[in-house]
N, C-alpha and C positions, 0 to 999 in steps of 0.2 A: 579735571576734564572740563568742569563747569566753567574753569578761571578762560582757559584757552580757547573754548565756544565764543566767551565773551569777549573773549579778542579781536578774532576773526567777525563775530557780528559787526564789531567797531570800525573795522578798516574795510567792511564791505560800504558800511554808512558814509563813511571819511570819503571812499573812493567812488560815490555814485557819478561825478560825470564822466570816468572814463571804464565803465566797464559797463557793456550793453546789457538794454534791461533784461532780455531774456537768459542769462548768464547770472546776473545778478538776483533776479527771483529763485530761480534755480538754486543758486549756491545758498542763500537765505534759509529755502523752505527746508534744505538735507539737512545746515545748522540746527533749525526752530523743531522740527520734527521727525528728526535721523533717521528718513528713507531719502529717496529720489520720486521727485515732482513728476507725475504723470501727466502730459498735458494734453497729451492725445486722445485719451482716456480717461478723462479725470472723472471722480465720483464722490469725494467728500465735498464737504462745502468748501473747505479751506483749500483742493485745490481747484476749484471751480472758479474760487474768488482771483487765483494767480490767474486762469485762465483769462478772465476780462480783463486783468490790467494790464493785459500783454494786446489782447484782440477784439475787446470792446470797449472802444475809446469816439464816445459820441459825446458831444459840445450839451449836452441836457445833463450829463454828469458834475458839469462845474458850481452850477450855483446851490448843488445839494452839501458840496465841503465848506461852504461858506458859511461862517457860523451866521454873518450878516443877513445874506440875500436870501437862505432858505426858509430866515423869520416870515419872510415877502409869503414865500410858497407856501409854508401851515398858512399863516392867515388867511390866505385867499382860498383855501383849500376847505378847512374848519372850520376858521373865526380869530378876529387877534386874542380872543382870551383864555388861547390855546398855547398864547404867545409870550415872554417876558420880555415888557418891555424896555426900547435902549435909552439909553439918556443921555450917548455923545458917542461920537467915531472921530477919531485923528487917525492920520500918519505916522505918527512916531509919539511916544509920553510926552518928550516936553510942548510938546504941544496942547494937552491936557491942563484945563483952567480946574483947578481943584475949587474954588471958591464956589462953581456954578453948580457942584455935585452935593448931593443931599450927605446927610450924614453917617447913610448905609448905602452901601454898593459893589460890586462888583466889578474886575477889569479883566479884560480875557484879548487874546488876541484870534482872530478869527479863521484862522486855518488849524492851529495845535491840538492834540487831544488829550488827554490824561486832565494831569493838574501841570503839566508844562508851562500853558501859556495864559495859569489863572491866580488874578490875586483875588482874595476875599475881604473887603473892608467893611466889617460889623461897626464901628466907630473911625471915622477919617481923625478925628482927633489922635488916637494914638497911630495911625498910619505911617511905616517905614516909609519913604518918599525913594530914599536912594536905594535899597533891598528891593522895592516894587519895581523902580527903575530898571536895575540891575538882571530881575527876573522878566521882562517883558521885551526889554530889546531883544536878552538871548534866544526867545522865542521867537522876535522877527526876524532873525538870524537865520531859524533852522526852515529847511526844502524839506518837506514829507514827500515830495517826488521823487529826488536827487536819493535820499534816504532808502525807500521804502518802493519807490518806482510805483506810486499810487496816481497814473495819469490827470485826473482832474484836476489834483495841486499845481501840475506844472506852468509855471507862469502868474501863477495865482497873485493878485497886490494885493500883500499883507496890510493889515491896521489892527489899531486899537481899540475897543470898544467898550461902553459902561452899561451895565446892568441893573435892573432893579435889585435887591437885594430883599432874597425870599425867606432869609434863616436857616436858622444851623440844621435841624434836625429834620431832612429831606430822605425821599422815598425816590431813586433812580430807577426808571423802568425802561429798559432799553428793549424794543420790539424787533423780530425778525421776521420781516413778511418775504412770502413767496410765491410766486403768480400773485399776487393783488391784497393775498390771504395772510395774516398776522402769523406763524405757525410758533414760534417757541418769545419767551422774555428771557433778556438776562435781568436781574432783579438785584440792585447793589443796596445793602443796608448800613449804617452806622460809618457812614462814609467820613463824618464831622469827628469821629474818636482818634484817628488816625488808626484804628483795626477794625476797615471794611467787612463785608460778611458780601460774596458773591453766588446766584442761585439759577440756574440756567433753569426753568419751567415750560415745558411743551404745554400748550392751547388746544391743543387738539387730541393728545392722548392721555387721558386720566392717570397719575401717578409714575408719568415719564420726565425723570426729575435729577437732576445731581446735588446729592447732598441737601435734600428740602428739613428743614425743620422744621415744625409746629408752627413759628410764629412766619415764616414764609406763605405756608397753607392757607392763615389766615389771611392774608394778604391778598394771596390765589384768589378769594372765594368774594372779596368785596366787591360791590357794585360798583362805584369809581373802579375800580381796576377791568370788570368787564367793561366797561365805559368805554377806556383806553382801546384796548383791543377791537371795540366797534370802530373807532377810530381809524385806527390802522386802513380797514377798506376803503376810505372816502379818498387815499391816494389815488388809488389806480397805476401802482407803480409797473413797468414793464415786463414783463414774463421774463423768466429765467433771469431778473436783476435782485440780489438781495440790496434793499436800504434798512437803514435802523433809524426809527423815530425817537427820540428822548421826549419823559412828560415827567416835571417834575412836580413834587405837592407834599405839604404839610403830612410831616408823620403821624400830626393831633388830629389830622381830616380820617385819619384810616382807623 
């Protein structure tokens, strides 16, 4: 059953520009989570979030998928030292002077999510050139609109962009605010092992938690982590919009 879900997810992605998006979310969300999409009356987040990408499509959504331009918005927002800083933006790799990059850094392209459209280079010396290659164009290849019917993408000019390069052993805090207000983290750990550890934490109800361990709690309880979450309000983001902020930092800072 799982093999032929994964099919049908496949040729719904294959086939986004001819099948309209309200059809297409639709058929998606009964795949992802085998009911029918409420949209009339929607009440989870998940389908709340179909809901906007069908009926709230306002031009202030675009530069927040921009891995590039929403650097712009924290900074001006908190401070660039909120920020990691870039070290180069192309068009395409070969465009990429490898010589003028330091000897740690990063390459990402700036629409993708996951690990899709990210290389890690701990040392450029030993750096694949053609495998980096190979995995960055495929990235500027893919439409997360066309895909996923996630409006702000659409039309999006793709690039390439460099990173500082912060080390392996990183702490993801992925924020979900609502009306203005931080309310739950996702919390990704041991991301660098290749066997992540994920922790969904509510901010606002003590011990409403999926799957917390011990060494998550501790994490909960730091003062850099309440830090972040102060954070979170200095957006102002708009009522009834979920965004998520990412704040990365040293696992030896916690």
């Amino acid at each position: 059953m799982d093999y032929i879900k994964r099919i049908l997810i496949g040729i719904l992605r294959r086939a986004g520009g001819i099948i309209p998006d309200k059809l297409q979310i639709e058929a998606y969300y009964r795949l992802e989570m085998g009911k029918k999409l409420d949209l009339k009356r929607p009440k989870t987040m998940n389908e709340k979030l179909q809901w906007l990408k069908l009926y709230s499509r306002k031009e202030m959504y675009r530069p927040f998928v921009d891995k590039i331009k929403v650097k712009e918005i924290v900074a001006k927002k908190i401070g660039k030292k909120y920020v990691v800083p870039i070290l180069g933006v192309w068009d395409s790799f070969d465009d990429i002077d490898f010589d003028k990059l330091p000897e740690k850094f990063v390459l990402k392209t700036n629409h993708s999510g996951g690990n899709v459209g990210v290389v890690i280079v701990p040392d450029k010396s030993k750096l694949n050139i053609s495998k980096a290659k190979e995995k960055l164009e495929r990235s500027l290849k893919s439409d997360i609109y066309r895909s996923f019917r996630e409006w702000p993408y659409k039309g999006m000019k793709k690039k390439i962009f460099a990173e500082e390069y912060l080390g392996s052993a990183l702490v993801d805090y992925k924020f979900y605010c609502f009306d203005g207000d931080a309310d739950c983290v996702l919390l990704c750990i041991d991301r660098q092992t290749g066997a992540p550890k994920f922790y969904f934490i509510s901010l606002i109800r003590s011990g409403n938690c999926a799957g917390i361990t011990s060494e998550a709690k501790k994490r909960q309880k730091t003062s850099r982590f309440l830090n972040q979450k102060e954070l979170m309000r200095c957006f102002g983001w708009p009522q009834r919009c979920r965004k998520v902020f990412r704040l990365y930092e040293w696992t030896s800072m916690m």
